[in-house]
C-alpha positions in Angstrom: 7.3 27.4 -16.5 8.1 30.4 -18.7 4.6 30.2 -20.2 2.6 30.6 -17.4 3.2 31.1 -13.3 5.0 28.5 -11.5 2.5 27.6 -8.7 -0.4 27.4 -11.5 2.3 24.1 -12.7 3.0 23.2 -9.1 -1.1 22.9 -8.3 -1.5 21.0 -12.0 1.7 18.4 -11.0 1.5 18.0 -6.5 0.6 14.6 -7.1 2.3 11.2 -8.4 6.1 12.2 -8.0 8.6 11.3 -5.8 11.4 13.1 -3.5 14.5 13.8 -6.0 17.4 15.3 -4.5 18.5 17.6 -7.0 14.6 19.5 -6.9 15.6 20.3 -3.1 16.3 24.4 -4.0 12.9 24.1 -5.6 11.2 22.3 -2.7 13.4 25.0 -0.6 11.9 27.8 -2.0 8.5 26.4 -1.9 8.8 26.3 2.0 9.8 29.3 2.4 7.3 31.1 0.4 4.5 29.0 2.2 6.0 29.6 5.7 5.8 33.6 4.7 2.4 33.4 3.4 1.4 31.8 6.5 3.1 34.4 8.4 2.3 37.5 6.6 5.4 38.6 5.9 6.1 41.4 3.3 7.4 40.4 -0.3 11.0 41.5 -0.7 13.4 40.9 -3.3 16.5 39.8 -1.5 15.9 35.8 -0.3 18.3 35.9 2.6 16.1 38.5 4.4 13.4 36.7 3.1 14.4 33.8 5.1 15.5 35.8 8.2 12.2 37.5 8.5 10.6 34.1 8.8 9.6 33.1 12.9 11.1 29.7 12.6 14.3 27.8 14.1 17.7 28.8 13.3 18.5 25.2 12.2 15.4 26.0 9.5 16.6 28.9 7.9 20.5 27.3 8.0 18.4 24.8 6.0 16.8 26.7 3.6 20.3 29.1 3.2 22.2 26.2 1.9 19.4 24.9 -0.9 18.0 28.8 -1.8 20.2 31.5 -3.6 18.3 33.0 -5.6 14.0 33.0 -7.3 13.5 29.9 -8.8 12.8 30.4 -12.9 9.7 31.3 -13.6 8.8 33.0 -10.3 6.5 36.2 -10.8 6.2 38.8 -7.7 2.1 37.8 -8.0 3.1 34.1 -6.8 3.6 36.3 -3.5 -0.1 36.5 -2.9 -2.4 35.2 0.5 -4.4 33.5 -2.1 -1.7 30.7 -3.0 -1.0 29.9 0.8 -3.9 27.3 0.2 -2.2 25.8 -3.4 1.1 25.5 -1.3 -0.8 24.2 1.9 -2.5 21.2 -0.8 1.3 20.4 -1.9 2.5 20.0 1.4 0.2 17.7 2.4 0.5 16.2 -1.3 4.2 15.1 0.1 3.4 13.7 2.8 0.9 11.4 1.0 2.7 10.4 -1.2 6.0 11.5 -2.1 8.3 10.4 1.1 6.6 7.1 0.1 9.5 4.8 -0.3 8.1 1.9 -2.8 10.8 -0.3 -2.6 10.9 -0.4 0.8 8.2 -1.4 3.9 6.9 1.5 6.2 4.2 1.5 8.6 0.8 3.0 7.9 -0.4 5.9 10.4 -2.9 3.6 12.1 0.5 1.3 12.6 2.8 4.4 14.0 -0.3 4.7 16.8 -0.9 1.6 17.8 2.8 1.1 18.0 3.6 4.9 20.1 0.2 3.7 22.6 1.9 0.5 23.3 5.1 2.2 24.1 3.0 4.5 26.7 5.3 7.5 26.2 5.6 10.1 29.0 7.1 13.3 29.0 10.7 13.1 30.3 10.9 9.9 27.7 14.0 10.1 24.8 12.3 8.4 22.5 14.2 7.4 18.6 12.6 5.9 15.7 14.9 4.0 14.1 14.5 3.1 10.4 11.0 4.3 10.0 9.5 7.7 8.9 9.1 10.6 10.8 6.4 11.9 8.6 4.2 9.0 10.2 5.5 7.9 13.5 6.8 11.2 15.9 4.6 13.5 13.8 1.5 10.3 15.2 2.9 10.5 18.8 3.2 14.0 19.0 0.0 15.3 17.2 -2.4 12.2 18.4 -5.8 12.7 19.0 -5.5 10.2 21.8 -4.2 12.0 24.2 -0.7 11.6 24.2 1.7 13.3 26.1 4.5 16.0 24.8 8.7 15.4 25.3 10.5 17.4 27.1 14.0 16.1 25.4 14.2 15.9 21.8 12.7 12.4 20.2 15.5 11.6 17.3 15.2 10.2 13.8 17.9 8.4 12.3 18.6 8.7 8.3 21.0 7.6 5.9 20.6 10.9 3.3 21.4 13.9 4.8 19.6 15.2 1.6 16.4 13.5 2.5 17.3 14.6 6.3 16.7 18.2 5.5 13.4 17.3 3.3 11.9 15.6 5.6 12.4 18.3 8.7 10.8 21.0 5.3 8.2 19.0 4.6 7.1 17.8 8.0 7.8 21.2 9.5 8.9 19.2 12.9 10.1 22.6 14.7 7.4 23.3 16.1 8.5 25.2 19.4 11.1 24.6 21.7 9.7 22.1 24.4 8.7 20.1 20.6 11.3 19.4 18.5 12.9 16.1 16.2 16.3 15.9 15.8 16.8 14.4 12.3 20.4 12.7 12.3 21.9 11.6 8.9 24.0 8.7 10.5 24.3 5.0 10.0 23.0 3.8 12.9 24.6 1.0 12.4 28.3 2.6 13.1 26.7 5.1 15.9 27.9 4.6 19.2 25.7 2.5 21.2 26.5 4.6 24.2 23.7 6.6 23.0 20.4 5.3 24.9 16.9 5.7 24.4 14.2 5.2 26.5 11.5 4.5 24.1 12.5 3.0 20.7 10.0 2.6 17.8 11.7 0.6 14.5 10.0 0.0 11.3 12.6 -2.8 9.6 13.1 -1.7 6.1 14.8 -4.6 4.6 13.0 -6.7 2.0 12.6 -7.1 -2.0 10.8 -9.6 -4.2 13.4 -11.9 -4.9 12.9 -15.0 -7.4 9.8 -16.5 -8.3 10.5 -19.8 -7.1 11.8 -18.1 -3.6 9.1 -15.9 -3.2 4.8 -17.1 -2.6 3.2 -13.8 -1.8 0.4 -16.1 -0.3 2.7 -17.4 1.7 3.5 -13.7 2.2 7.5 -14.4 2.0 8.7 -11.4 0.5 12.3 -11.1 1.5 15.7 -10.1 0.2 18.4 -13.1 0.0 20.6 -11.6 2.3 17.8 -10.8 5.5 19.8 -7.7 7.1 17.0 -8.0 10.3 18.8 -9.7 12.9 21.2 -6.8 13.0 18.8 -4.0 12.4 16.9 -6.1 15.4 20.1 -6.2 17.5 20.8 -2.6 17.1 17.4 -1.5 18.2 17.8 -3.1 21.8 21.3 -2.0 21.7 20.2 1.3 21.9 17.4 0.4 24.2 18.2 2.1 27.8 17.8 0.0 31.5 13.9 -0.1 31.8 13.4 1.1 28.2 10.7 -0.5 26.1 11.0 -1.0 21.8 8.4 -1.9 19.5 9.2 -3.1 16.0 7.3 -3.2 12.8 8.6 -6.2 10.7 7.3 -8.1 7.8 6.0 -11.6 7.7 9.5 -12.8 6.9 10.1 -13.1 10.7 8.0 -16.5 9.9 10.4 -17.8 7.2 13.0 -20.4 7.6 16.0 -17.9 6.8 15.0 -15.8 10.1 15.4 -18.7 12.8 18.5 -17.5 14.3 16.4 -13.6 14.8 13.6 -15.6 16.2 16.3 -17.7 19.0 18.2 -14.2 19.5 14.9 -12.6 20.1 13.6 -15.1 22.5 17.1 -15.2 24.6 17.4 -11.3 24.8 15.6 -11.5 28.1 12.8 -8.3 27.2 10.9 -9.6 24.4 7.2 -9.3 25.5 5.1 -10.8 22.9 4.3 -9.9 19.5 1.1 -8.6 17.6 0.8 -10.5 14.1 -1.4 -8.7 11.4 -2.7 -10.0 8.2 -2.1 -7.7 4.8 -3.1 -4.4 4.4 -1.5 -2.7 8.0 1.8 -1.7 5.8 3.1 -0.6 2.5 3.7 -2.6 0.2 -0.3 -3.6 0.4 0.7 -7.1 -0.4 2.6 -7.9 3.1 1.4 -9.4 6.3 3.5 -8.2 8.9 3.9 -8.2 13.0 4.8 -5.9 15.6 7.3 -7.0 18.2 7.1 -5.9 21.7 10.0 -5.4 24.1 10.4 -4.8 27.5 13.6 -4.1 29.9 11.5 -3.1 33.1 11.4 -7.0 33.8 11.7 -10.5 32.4 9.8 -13.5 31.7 9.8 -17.6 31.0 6.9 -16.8 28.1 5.1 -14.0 25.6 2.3 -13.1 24.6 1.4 -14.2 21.0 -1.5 -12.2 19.8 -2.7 -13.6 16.0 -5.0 -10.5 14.3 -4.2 -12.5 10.9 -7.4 -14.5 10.3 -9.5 -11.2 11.2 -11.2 -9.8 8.4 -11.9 -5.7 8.6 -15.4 -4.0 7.2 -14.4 -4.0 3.6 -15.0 -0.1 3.8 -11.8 0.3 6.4 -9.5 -2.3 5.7 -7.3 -2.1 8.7 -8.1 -4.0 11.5 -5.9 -1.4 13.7 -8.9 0.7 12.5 -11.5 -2.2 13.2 -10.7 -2.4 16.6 -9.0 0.4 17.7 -5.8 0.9 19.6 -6.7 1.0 22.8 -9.0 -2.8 22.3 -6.4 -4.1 20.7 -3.6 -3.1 23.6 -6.1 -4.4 26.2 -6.6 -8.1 24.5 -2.5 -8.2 24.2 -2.7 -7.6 28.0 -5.7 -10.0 28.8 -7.0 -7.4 30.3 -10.5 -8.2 27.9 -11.6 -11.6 27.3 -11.0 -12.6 23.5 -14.0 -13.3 21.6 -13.5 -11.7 18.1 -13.5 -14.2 15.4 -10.1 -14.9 14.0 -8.4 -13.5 16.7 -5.9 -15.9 18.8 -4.3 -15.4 22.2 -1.9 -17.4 23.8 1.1 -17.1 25.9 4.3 -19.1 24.7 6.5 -20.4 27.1 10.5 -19.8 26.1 10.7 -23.8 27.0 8.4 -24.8 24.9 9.5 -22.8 22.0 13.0 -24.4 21.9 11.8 -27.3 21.9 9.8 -26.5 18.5 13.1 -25.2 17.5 12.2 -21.1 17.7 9.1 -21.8 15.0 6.4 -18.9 16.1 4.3 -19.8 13.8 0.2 -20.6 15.4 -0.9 -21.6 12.2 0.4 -22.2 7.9 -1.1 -19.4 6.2 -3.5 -20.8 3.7 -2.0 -22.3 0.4 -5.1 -22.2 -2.5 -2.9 -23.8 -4.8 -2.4 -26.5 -2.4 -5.9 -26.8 -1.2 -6.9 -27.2 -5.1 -4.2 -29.7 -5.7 -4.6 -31.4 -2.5 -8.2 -31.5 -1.9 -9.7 -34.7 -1.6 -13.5 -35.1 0.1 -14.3 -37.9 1.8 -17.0 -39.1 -0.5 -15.9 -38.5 -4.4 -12.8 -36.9 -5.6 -12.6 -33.7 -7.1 -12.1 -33.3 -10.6 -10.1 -30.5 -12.0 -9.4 -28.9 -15.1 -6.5 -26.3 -16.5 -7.8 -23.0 -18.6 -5.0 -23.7 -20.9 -6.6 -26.9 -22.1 -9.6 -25.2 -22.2 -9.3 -21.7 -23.4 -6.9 -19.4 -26.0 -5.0 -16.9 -24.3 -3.0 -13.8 -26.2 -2.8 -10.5 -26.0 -4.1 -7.2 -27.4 -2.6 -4.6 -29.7 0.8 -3.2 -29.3 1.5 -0.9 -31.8 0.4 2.5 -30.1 1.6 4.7 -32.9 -1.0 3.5 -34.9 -3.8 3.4 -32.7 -2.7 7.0 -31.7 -2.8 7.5 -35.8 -6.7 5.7 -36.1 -7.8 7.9 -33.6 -11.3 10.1 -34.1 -14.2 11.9 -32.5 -17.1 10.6 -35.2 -19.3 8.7 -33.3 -20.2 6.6 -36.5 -16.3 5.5 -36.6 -16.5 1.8 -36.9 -13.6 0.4 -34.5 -13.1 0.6 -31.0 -10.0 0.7 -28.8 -10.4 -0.8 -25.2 -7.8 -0.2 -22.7 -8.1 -0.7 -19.1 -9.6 2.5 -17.9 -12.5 1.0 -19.9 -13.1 -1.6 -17.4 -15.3 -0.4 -14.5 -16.7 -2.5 -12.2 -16.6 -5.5 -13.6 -18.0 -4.6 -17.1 -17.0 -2.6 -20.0 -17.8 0.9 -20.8 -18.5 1.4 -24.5 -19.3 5.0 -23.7 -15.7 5.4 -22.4 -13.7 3.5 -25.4 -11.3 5.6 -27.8 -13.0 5.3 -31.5 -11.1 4.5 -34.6 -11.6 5.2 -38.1 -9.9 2.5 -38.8 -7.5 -0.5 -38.6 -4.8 -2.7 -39.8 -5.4 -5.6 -41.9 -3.3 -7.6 -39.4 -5.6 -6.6 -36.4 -8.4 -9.1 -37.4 -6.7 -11.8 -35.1 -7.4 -8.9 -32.1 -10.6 -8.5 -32.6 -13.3 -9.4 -29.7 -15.9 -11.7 -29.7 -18.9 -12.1 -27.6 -17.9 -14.0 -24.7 -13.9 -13.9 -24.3 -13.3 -13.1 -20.7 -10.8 -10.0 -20.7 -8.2 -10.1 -17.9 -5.4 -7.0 -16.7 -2.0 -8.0 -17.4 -0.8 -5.6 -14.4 -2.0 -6.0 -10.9 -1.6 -3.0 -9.9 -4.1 -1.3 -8.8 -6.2 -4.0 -8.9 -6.7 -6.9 -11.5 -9.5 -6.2 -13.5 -12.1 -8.9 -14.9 -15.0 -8.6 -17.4 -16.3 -10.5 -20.2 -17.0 -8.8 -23.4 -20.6 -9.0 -24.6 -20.2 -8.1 -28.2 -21.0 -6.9 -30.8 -18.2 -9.1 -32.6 -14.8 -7.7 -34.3 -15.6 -3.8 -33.8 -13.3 -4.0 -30.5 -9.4 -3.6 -30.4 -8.1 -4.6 -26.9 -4.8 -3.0 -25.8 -1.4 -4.8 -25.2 -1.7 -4.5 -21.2 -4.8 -7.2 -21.4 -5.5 -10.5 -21.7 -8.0 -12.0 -24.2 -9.3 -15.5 -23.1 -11.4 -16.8 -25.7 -13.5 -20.2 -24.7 -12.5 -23.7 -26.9 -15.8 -24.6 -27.8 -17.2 -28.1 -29.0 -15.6 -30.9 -28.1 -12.2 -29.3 -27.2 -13.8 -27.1 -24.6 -15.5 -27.5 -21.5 -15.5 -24.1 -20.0 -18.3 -21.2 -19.8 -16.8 -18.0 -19.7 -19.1 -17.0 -16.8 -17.9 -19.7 -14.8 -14.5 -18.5 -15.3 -15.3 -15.2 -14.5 -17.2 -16.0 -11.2 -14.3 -17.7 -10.4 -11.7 -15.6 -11.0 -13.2 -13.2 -8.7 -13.8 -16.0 -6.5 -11.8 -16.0 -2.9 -10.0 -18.7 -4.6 -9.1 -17.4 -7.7 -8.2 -14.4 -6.3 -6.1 -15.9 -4.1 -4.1 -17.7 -7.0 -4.0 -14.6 -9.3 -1.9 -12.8 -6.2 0.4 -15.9 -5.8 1.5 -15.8 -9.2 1.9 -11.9 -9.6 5.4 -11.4 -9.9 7.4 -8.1 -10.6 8.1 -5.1 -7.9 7.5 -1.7 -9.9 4.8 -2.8 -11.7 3.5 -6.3 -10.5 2.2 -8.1 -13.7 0.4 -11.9 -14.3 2.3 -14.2 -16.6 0.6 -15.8 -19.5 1.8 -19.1 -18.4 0.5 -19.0 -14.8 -2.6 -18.0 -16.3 -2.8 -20.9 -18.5 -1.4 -23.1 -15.4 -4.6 -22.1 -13.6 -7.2 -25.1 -12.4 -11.0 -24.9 -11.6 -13.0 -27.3 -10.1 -15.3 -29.5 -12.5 -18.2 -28.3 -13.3 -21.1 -29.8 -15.6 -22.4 -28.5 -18.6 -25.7 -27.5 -16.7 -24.0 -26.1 -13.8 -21.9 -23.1 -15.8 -25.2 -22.9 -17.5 -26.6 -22.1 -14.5 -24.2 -20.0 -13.2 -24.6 -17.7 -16.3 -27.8 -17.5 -15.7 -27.5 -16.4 -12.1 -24.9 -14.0 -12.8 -27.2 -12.1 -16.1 -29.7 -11.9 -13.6 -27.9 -10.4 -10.7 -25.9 -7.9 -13.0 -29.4 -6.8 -14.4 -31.2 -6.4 -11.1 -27.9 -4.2 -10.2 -28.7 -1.9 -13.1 -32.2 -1.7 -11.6 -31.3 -0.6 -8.6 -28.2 2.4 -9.9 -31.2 3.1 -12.2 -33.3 3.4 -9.0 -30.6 5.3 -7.2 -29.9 8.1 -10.0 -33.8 8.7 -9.9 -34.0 9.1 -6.3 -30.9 11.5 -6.4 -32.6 13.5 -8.6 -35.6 14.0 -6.8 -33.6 14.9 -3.6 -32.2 17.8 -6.1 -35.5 19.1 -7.2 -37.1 19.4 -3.3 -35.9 22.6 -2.4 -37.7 23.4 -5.9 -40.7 22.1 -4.9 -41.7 24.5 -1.6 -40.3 27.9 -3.8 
């Protein structure tokens, strides 16, 4: 900061970090000095009249009096210009991306918080709470919606644990807007609040899961849940607090389908206002890896049945992702109503009778979700068995380079160096981008058992973002691979009966995919395990086959070249047409 001016670092670093409480002074002052940029207020010296100058809420500036006392380090009189309102603007919004993001816990996406504040059908004189959630996505969406929804009159109210966080999150989401729209932001344990306090509209994100053990958690059986489930009381509470004629919707995660949460799913169906539930498939919260359901109650009148509305076989335009965004609110409200006939395919309607559901001991459950591991295991056509085989049996498996120091050491800019270092930025699109690789002027004599070789199929240790898949196309032993990747090199002869291509293909494969994510374990940074790679079976498939396969796929990555080829060159000319007519 002392070397050059302190918004210049805040532009270069908005992105990637996270809320830290003892930064709030910092985030403080970065508030106030947006708030009067926006305002055109005068530079002065002194911060408290700073921050009484500003045209904002007295609870604001109490805010900003307790975290700011005096310029931040670093702060030159020219940060005080109109022209870094727009760098301070880009950092704001920066938060609200991504640093309120709480990884380690589930929170709806902003397509979720709408859905969920139409189905609640909010009107003016409503109280309405959310409870557990995030107020930069839910009462910022039901305020602020482009859907036409109406104002409050009375105050909506946030509930959360860290009065720290309490105060960021009114800063950053700048939720004083004017006096008829306003969130109170309680730090209280809504747990130990008086239930005397009512609400007439109650929206509840339930925060309470983490990847537990291996064995206890199958993410494709999307059971990712904390030993010790906390949701029939954060359930309990939310209808506690739900006034006479009031009406709740809750965001939970695909653990209400789990054994451990039978005594929720009895409580829910006896508490006399559940109304149905909406179940979605993955991709409608954070983490991206959990299905997840929304939960519908109603005290304006009771029932002997709900609706059960199943989204989770839908698949969404691979462009959106959502199925929220696929259909739209509003459709999606009108076929949990039956007030539109059902004809989307995957979607399932039915209405559940309370009777019927004891009987079946509480299970909710339409459907199993589907198993690939027990499919592969299990399969068995009518006319000839399948034959499988394991890639361990098959195919070597290790692991790239870990000593950094000395890669960092081998490092060079002359093109004719004769080593490369691959690490997974490398991998693009399913191939390998020489052009992109680190070179080395050389290498350690005990590096030769690295080295690639045409046709080992490299695989990403981490999951996250994605797992990446290519197969390396030589030439042989000029290619390092890094630590964080997987080198599968083919058993040849007599030993082996695998094609790389194949095991590419299938890899990428709905079923192999579907594998890879049931085996990723870990919760920072998810990551596959050399044994469940090795564990992995593939159908049987004939010499010719593979052979075939290979074939198919040279031919189809080359006619893809054609075509980028085709694309850059049309580009181009669209560049040079103005030209043309000059």
């Amino acid at each position: 900061m002392q070397d050059y001016k302190m918004l210049l670092e805040l532009e270069e670093n908005r992105r990637g970090n996270y809320f830290v409480s003892s930064r709030m002074e910092q985030y403080s002052f970065y508030y106030l000095l947006y708030k009067a940029l926006c305002q055109k207020k005068d530079f002065c010296p002194d911060i408290i009249r700073l921050i009484n100058n500003l045209e904002t809420s007295e609870d604001i500036k109490q805010i900003l009096k307790n975290y700011i006392h005096d310029f931040p380090k670093g702060f030159d009189a020219s940060d005080f210009d109109a022209d870094n309102e727009k760098r301070l603007y880009r950092y704001f919004c920066s938060f609200r991306m991504h640093q309120v993001r709480r990884y380690n816990e589930m929170y709806s996406r902003t397509e979720m918080c709408r859905l969920a504040a139409r189905l609640l059908d909010t009107k003016e004189s409503d109280k309405v709470a959310d409870f557990y959630g995030a107020p930069e996505n839910f009462l910022k969406t039901v305020y602020q919606s482009n859907e036409n929804t109406p104002s409050f009159r009375t105050k909506p109210v946030c509930y959360t644990a860290h009065e720290t966080f309490r105060d960021f999150l009114i800063l950053i989401n700048d939720v004083f807007y004017s006096k008829d729209k306003q969130i109170d932001i309680y730090s209280k344990d809504v747990f130990s609040e008086s239930k005397s306090k009512k609400f007439d509209k109650i929206y509840a994100c339930i925060p309470v899961f983490q990847n537990s053990s291996r064995e206890e958690t199958r993410r494709f059986l999307q059971n990712v849940i904390r030993s010790e489930d906390k949701s029939f009381e954060y359930v309990s509470n939310v209808l506690e607090h739900l006034a006479p004629g009031g009406r709740a919707v809750v965001c939970i995660s695909d653990s209400l389908f789990t054994n451990k949460t039978n005594e929720l799913r009895k409580y829910i169906c006896e508490s006399g206002c559940f109304k149905g539930l909406i179940r979605f498939p993955i991709g409608e919260i954070y983490p991206n890896n959990l299905s997840s359901s929304l939960l519908i109650f109603d005290k304006t009148a009771s029932s002997d049945s709900f609706v059960f509305l199943d989204l989770c076989d839908v698949k969404p335009q691979a462009f959106r992702g959502s199925v929220i965004d696929e259909f739209g609110s509003e459709n999606i409200i009108s076929m949990f109503d039956s007030k539109k006939s059902v004809k989307q395919d995957g979607v399932v309607h039915k209405v559940v009778s309370y009777k019927e559901l004891k009987e079946n001991d509480f299970d909710f459950d339409t459907k199993k979700p589907f198993n690939p591991i027990e499919f592969i295991l299990n399969y068995k056509p009518e006319s000839k068995p399948q034959e499988f085989i394991t890639l361990g049996e098959n195919a070597t498996i290790s692991r790239g380079v870990q000593d950094i120091e000395s890669i960092r050491g081998f490092q060079t800019e002359n093109p004719a160096a004769p080593f490369y270092f691959l690490s997974v930025s490398d991998i693009q699109e399913g191939s390998i981008q020489f052009e992109t690789m680190t070179r080395l002027s050389d290498k350690k004599s005990n590096w030769d058992k690295f080295l690639l070789k045409a046709g080992d199929v490299i695989i990403t240790k981490t999951a996250y973002p994605a797992i990446k898949i290519a197969i390396y196309e030589g030439p042989n032993d000029q290619v390092i691979p890094a630590s964080n990747l997987y080198v599968i090199r083919m058993n040849y002869g007599d030993s082996g009966q695998l094609n790389p291509y194949y095991l590419k293909l299938y890899l990428e494969s709905e079923l192999g995919q579907g594998y890879l994510k049931s085996v990723i374990s870990g919760t920072k940074l998810p990551a596959i395990s050399k044994e469940n790679l090795e564990n992995l079976k593939l159908p049987f498939m004939t010499e010719n086959d593979q052979k075939e396969m290979e074939e198919t796929y040279k031919d189809t990555i080359e006619t893809i070249k054609k075509h980028k080829e085709a694309i850059k060159n049309l580009r181009h000319y669209l560049g040079t047409v103005i030209s043309n007519y000059m």
